[in-house]
N, C-alpha and C positions, 0 to 999 in steps of 0.2 A: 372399851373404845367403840365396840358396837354389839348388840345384841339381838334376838330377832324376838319380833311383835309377841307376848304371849296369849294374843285371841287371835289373832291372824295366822300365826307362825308361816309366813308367805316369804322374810327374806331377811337380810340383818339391815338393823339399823343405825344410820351414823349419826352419832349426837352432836352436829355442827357446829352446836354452838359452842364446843369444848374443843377441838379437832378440826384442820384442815383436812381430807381427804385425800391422797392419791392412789387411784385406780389403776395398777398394771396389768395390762393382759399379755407382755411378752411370756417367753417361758425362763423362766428362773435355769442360769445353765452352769453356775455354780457357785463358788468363794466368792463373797466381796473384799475381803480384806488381803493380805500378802503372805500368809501363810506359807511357810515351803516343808518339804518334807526330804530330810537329810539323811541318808544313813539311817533312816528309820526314825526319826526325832523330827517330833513336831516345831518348827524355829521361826518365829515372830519377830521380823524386823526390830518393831519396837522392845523387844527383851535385847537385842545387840547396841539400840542405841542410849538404852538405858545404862548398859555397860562402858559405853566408849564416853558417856557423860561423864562418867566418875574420873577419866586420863584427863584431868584438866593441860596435861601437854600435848592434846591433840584436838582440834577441831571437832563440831558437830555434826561436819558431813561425809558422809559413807555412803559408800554404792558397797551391795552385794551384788559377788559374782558366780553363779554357781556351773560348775562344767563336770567332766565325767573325766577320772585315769580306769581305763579300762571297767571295768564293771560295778566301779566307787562313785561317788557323789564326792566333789570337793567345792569347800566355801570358801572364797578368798573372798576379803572386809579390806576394801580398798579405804584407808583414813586420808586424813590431812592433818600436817605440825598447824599447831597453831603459830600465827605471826614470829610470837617473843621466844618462841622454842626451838624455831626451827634450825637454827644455827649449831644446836648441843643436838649432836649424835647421841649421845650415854642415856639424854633425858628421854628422847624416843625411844633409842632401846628398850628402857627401863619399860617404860607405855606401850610399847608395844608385846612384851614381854608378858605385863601383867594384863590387857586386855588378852590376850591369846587363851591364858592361863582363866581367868573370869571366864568366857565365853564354853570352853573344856568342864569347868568346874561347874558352873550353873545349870547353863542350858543339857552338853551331856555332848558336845559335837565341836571336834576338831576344825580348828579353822586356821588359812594360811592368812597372817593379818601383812601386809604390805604398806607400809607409809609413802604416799607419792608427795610430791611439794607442793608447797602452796597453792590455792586453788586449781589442781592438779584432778578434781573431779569436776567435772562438766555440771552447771550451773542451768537451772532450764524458770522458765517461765511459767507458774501454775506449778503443779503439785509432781516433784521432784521424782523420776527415775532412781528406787532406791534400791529395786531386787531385779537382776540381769539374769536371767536361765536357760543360757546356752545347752543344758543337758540335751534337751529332743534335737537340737541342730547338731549335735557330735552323733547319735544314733542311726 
């Protein structure tokens, strides 16, 4: 993407015509992405929603919530029934049973999963509030 003059060696060069450029001078101050760290376990949003895809009896939108019981990290995976399911108790259970179970098995961390009703998670404009981390406000 760029490399510097080999008779010059004064600076690197951007081959423009292949590449747009952007120039940051802030100071880089950490994660881009939503990484958390659980109990000692590294947990990727998107490995939970990969999970909660597969519950075809529940919705695709989830807020994590993460808070402290005394010197613990806990994750509660706020879901939603979908529409045609909401009605059957047994079918949630079931979804909610086996995404707890997924989430334990895969990733390696205990999670409380909570099914709230129908669009029962707050809806936002632009790119979706999907990890809450209460832990530094309980400390």
């Amino acid at each position: 993407m760029a490399s510097e003059c080999v008779e010059t060696k004064d600076s690197s060069t951007i081959w423009e015509d292949h590449f747009y450029p952007e120039i940051i001078v802030e100071k880089i101050t950490g994660r881009s992405d939503d990484m958390m760290i659980v109990r000692g376990v590294n947990v990727f949003p998107t490995q939970i929603e990969e999970m909660l895809l597969k519950q075809h009896a529940l919705a695709p939108h989830y807020q994590i919530v993460l808070t402290k019981e005394g010197p613990l990290d806990v994750l509660t995976l706020n879901v939603e029934p979908c529409p045609e399911t909401a009605p059957y108790a047994s079918v949630l259970d079931q979804a909610k049973a086996a995404l707890t179970y997924d989430i334990k098995a895969l990733i390696g961390v205990s999670a409380v999963v909570q099914v709230l009703d129908v669009n029962g998670i707050e809806r936002s404009v632009g790119k979706a509030r999907r990890v809450i981390d209460q832990r530094k406000a309980a400390s």
